[in-house]
C-alpha positions in Angstrom: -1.3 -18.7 14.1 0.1 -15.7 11.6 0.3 -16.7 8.4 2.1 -14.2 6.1 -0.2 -12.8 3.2 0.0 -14.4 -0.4 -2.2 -13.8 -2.9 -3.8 -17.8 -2.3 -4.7 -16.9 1.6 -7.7 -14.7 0.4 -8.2 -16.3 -3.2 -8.7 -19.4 -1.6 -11.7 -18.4 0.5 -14.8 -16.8 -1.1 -14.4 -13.9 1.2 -12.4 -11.7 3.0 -13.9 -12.4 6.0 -14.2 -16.1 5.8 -9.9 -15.9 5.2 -9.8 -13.8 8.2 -12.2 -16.2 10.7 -9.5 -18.9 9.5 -6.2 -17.7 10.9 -4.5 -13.9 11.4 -2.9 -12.6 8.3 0.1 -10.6 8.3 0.5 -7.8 5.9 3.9 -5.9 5.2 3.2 -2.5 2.8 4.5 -2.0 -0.2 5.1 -5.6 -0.2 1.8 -6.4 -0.4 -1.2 -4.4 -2.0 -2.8 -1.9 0.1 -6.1 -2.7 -1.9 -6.6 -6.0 0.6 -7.2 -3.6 3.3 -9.6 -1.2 0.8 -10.9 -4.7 -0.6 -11.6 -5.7 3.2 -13.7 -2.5 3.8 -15.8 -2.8 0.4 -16.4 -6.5 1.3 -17.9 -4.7 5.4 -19.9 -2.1 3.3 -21.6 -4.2 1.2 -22.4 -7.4 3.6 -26.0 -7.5 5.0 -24.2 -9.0 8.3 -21.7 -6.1 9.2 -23.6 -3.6 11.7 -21.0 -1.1 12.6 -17.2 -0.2 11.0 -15.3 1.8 13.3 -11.3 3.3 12.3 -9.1 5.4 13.3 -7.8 8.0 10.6 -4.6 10.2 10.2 -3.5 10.5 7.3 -5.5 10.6 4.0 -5.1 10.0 0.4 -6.1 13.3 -2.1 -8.3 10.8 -3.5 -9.3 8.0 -0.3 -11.2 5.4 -1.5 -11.4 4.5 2.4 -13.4 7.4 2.9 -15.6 6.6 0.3 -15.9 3.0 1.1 -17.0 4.4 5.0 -19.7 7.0 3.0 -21.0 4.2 0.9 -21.1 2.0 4.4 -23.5 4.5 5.7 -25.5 4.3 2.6 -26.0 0.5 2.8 -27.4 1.2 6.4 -24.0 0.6 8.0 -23.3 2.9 11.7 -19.7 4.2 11.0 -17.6 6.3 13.4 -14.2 7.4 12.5 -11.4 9.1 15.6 -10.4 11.6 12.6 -6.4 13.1 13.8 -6.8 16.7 12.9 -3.0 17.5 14.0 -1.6 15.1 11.1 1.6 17.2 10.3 1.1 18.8 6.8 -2.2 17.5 6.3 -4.8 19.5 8.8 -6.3 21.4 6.1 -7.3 18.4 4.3 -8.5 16.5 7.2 -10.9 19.1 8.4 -12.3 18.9 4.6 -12.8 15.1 4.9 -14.5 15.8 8.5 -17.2 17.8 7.0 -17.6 15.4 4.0 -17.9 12.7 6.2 -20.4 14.4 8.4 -22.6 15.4 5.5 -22.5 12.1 4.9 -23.7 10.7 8.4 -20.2 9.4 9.5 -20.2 9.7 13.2 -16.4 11.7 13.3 -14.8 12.2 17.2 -11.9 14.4 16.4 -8.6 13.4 18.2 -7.7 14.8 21.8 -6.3 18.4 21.7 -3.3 17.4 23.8 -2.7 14.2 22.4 -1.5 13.3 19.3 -3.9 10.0 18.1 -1.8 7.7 15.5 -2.9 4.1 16.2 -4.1 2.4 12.7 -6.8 0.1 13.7 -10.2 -0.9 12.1 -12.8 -2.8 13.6 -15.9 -4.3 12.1 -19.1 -5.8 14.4 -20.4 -8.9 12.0 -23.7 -11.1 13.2 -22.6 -14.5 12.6 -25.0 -17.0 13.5 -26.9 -14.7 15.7 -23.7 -13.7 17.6 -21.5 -10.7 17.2 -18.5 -11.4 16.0 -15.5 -9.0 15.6 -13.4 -8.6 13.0 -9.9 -6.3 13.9 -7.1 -4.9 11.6 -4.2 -3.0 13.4 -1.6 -1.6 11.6 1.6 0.8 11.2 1.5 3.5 8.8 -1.9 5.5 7.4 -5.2 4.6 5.9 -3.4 6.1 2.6 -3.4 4.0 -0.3 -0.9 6.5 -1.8 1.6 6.2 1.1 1.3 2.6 1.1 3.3 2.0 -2.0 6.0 4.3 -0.4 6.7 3.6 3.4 7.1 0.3 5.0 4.5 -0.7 7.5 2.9 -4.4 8.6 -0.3 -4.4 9.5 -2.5 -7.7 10.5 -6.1 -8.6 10.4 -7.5 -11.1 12.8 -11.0 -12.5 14.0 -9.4 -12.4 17.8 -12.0 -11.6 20.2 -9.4 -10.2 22.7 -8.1 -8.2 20.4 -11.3 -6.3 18.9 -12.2 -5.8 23.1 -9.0 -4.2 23.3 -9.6 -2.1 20.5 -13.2 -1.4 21.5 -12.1 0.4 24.4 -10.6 3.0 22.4 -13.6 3.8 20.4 
């Protein structure tokens, strides 16, 4: 079951994650705030149970607060890997400076394939629920960019689907 995102489908549940492990949400940019995804990745740095964030990034904002959520994830103990898209059209220059910032900052960074351009949107978090891992997935359209958001129209959706985060494993 999708259920289309209003403000009530996270305010109703204590956290992000706890909304997610209840049903798929369904996000459409700029519709809805960007800042749920940003929001979903403060709640992942933060949370004694995440283990391991792992995302794909293209396209950055001059001022990301998703790379800085990832840097404060490594802080708080947190294994992050980013597939970091150097060939994003107009914006190599500032993805090689992220690269190094992130790698100063112990995020594991695989640059994308030379002969391949690498533009999937996906996120995936590795949570111990219970003493089980459980994944938590968000695939989307569009960039990590919380400038871009408010322009361009994308969807994006983030689900608790354990078929889905194995599908998405196998790309990291």
């Amino acid at each position: 079951k999708i259920e289309q995102l209003s403000k009530a489908v996270f305010d109703k549940s204590p956290t992000l994650f706890k909304a997610v492990a209840k049903q798929d949400i369904l996000v459409q940019y700029p519709y809805h705030s960007f800042d749920y995804f940003v929001d979903f990745l403060r709640e992942a740095s933060i949370d004694p149970k995440v283990e391991i964030i792992k995302i794909t990034l293209y396209r950055l904002a001059r001022h990301s607060q998703v790379v800085n959520t990832l840097i404060n994830a490594v802080k708080n103990g947190k294994k992050v890997t980013a597939v970091l898209e150097l060939h994003a059209r107009f914006d190599e220059e500032a993805n090689i400076e992220w690269a190094q910032l992130m790698q100063d900052e112990n995020v594991k960074i695989i640059f994308g394939t030379p002969t391949m351009k690498v533009h999937s949107k996906i996120c995936l978090i590795k949570r111990v629920e219970n003493r089980k891992d459980k994944y938590y997935s968000y695939v989307a359209t569009g960039n990590f960019n919380e400038q871009t958001a408010e322009m361009y129209s994308d969807i994006g959706i983030f689900s608790s689907n354990q078929e889905i985060a194995k599908e998405l494993e196998r790309v990291f």
